[in-house]
N, C-alpha and C positions, 0 to 999 in steps of 0.2 A: 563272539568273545575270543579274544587272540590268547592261549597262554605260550608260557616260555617253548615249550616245543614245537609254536608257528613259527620260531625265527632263524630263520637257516640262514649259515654263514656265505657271505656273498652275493646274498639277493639286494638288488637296488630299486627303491624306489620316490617317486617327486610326487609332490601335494603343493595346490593352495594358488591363490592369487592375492596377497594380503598388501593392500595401497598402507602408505604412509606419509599423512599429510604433515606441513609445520605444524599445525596446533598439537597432534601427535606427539611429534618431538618436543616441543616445549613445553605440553604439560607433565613428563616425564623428567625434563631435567630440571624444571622447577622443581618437583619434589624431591628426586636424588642425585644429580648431577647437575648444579647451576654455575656451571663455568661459563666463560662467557661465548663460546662458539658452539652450545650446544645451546643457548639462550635467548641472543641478542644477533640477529642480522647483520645487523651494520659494525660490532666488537668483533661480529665474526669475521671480518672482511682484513681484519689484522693481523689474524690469529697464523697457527703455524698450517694450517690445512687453505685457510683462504676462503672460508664460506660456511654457513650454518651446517652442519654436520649430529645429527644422531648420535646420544652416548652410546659407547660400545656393549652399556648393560641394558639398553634398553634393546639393543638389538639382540642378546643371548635373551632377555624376557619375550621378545616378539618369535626369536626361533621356538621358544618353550610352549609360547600358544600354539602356531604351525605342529608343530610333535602333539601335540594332546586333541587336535584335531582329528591331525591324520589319522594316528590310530590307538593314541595312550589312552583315552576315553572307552575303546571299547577291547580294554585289555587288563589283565590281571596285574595291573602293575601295583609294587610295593615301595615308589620311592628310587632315590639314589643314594649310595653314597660317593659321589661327589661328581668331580669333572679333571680329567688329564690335563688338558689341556683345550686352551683356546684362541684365535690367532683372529685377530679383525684385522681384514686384508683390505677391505676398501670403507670407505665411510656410507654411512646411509643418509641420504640427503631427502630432503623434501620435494615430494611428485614419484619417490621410489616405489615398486612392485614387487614383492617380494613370494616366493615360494620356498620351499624343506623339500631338499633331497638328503637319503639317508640309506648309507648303510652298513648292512650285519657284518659286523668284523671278527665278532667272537662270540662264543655259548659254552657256558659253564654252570654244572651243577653244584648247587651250595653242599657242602662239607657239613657244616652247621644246623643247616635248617632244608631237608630233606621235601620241603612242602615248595620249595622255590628256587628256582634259578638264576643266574644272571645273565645279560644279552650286552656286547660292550657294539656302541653302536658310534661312525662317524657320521653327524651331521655337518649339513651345509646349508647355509642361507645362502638364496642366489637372486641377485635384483634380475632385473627387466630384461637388460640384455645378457642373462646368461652368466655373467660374472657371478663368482662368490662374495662375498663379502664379511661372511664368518664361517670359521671351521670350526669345528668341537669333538670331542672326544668322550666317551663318558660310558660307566656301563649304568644297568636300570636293574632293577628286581622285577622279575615276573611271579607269579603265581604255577607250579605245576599243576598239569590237567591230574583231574581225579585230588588235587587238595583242599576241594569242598570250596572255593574263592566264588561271592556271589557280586558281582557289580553293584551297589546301593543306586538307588533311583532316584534321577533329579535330572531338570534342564539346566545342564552346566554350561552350556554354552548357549545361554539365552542371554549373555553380554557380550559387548563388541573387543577386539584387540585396542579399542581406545580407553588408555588410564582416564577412570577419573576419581580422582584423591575424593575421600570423606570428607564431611565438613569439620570433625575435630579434628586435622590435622596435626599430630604430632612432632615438633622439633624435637633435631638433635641438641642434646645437655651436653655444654662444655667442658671438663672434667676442672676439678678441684684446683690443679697444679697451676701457675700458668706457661703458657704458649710460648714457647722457642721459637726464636726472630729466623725469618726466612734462608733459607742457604743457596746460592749456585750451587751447580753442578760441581765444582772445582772446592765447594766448602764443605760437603756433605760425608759424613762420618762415618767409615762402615761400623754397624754395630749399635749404633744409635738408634734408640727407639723413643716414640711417643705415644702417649694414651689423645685419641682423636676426639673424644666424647662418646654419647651411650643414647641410646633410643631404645625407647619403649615400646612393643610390640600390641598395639591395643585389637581385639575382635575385628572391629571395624577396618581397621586398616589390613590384618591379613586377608580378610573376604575381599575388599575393595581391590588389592593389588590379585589376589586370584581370578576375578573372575573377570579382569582383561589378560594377563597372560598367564597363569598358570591355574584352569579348574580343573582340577585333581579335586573331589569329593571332601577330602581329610583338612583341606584347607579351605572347603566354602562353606563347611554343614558340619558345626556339634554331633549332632545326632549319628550323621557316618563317621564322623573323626572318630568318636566314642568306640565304634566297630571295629576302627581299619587299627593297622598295628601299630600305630603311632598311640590310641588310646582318648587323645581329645585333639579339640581344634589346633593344627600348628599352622607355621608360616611357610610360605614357599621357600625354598633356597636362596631362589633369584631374587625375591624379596628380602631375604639376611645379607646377601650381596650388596643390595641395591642401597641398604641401609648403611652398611660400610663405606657405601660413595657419600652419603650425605653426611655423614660424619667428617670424611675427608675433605669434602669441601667446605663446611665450615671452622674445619684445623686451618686451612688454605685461609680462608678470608679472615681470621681471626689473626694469623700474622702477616698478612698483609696491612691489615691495620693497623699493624703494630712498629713500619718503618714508613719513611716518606712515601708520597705516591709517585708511583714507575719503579720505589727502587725495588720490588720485590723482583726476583725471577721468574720468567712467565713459564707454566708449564704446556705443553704439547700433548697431541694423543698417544694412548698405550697401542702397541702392537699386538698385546694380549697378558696371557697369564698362564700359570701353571698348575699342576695339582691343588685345585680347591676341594676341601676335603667339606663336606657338611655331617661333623662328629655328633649331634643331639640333638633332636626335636630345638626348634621355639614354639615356645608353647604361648599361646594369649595371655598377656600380663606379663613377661617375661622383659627384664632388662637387659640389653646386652651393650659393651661396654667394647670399643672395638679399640685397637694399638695397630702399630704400621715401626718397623725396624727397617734399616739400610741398611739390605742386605749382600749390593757390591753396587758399583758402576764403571760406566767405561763412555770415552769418548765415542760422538756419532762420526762416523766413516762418512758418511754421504750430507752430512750436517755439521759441518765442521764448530757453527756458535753453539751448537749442541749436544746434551750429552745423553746418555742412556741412565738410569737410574731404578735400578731393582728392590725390591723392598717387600718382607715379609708380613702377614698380618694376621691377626686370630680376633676373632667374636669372644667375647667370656660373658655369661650370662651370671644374673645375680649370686649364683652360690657356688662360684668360683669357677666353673664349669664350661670349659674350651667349647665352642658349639662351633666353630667355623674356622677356616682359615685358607690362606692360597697366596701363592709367590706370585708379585706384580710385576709389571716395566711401563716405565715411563718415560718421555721426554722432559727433556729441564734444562733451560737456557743454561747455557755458561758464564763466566763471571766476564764484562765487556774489559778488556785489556786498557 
């Protein structure tokens, strides 16, 4: 059992050999990211990458399995609250091999809470040949040695890294209002916000989505949730993340249906994100209700038809309750002259 005092700053270490087939990728973006080059082969031969390509969260949920392998499983860990930063340097594509390198950047004692510590830790996803393909930033809560912290018993990793959704599948709910017609890059409003819709967090679906990449105890087992300091069953993070993409994509497709076909502007992939903060538990039966604000842009330098596009976002669960949020960037065709 590792606690906070096994992580000395500066030690490096690599785990894992985790394949990533298409069926992988598209049973993932089916569920929260069904753009079309994370979905479709042949849409994706059009797209701004040029080939079926890996959502970017499904590769932060694929690092998050590698991390809980490695050694989050047989460590006193309490959680995060949140992520610095994140940068998808390369795409992950179908026939990819992926491993977790990681290391100790920082160690700090909680102020607060005397029983635990915090470890800020840079990981990296690195395919086959050695390339990264995501960086990450983030610190974890440990457990200090001598604070009584027992591991709860369970085969948590007696499922594979491959998602497979429940049979009750929960959609994302379109919100009340309606849908604001599509913008270029060149139309886009700083300061402008929209409500994307809301998903429901059901039992089934936070076990399902934990125990391909995130089994952490608190989130595959009542029984341990009940114990760990969360208190009952919650949701992964990158599961409250994952849920804000399929909101987003069905804000996406819902005005796209709403002007002629092609005239919408096609979006591109993110280069990453910023301070995602995960503020509250979700708890099982929890609604969360996610919004996305334009928060600036600027023209692409090396993309001259396209543009950059930043935009803020927050989770509110039913009782009014910010549970999530982190600053985006995206790509976004320009308007054709």
């Amino acid at each position: 059992m590792l606690y906070f005092e096994d992580f000395v700053p500066g030690s490096v270490k690599e785990y894992g050999s985790l394949p990533v087939s298409q069926d992988d990728i598209l049973a993932f973006a089916r569920r929260f990211d069904a753009q079309d080059f994370h979905i479709d082969p042949e849409k994706a031969k059009a797209s701004f990458v040029g080939t079926l390509i890996g959502s970017g969260w499904h590769s932060c949920s694929l690092l998050m399995r590698l991390v809980a392998e490695a050694f989050l499983l047989d460590a006193t860990s309490m959680g995060s609250p949140g992520v610095e930063e994140v940068k998808w340097l390369r795409p992950v594509k179908p026939g990819d091999v992926l491993k977790l390198r990681w290391t100790v950047a920082e160690t700090k004692e909680s102020r607060s809470r005397p029983e635990m510590g915090l470890v800020k830790f840079r990981f990296e996803l690195l395919n086959q040949r050695g390339e990264p393909v995501v960086e990450q930033t983030n610190w974890v809560m440990f457990g200090r040695r001598g604070s009584g912290f027992e591991a709860p018993r369970g085969d948590w990793l007696k499922h594979s890294a491959s998602y497979e959704p429940p049979q009750a599948t929960v959609s994302a709910e379109p919100p009340t209002k309606p849908t604001a017609l599509p913008c270029f890059f060149d139309e886009l409003v700083i300061g402008e916000s929209h409500e994307l819709g809301s998903l429901v967090f059901t039992p089934q679906e936070i076990v399902a989505f934990a125990r391909s990449f995130d089994p952490q105890p608190f989130h595959m087992d009542e029984a341990a949730a009940k114990n760990s300091s969360f208190g009952s069953l919650c949701a992964s993070g990158w599961h409250t993340a994952a849920g804000w993409m399929a909101t987003m994509v069905s804000h996406r497709r819902r005005q796209e249906a709403a002007v002629a076909p092609a005239a919408a502007p096609r979006l591109g992939p993110s280069p990453g994100f910023k301070n995602l903060r995960w503020l509250k538990p979700v708890y099982a039966g929890d609604r969360i209700t996610y919004h996305s604000a334009v928060a600036d842009k600027r023209p692409s330098l090396s993309r001259p038809d396209w543009g950059l596009f930043f935009h803020h976002n927050t989770g509110v669960n039913q009782k009014g309750e910010t549970v999530f949020s982190f600053d985006g960037c995206v790509f976004i065709e320009r308007k054709p002259s």
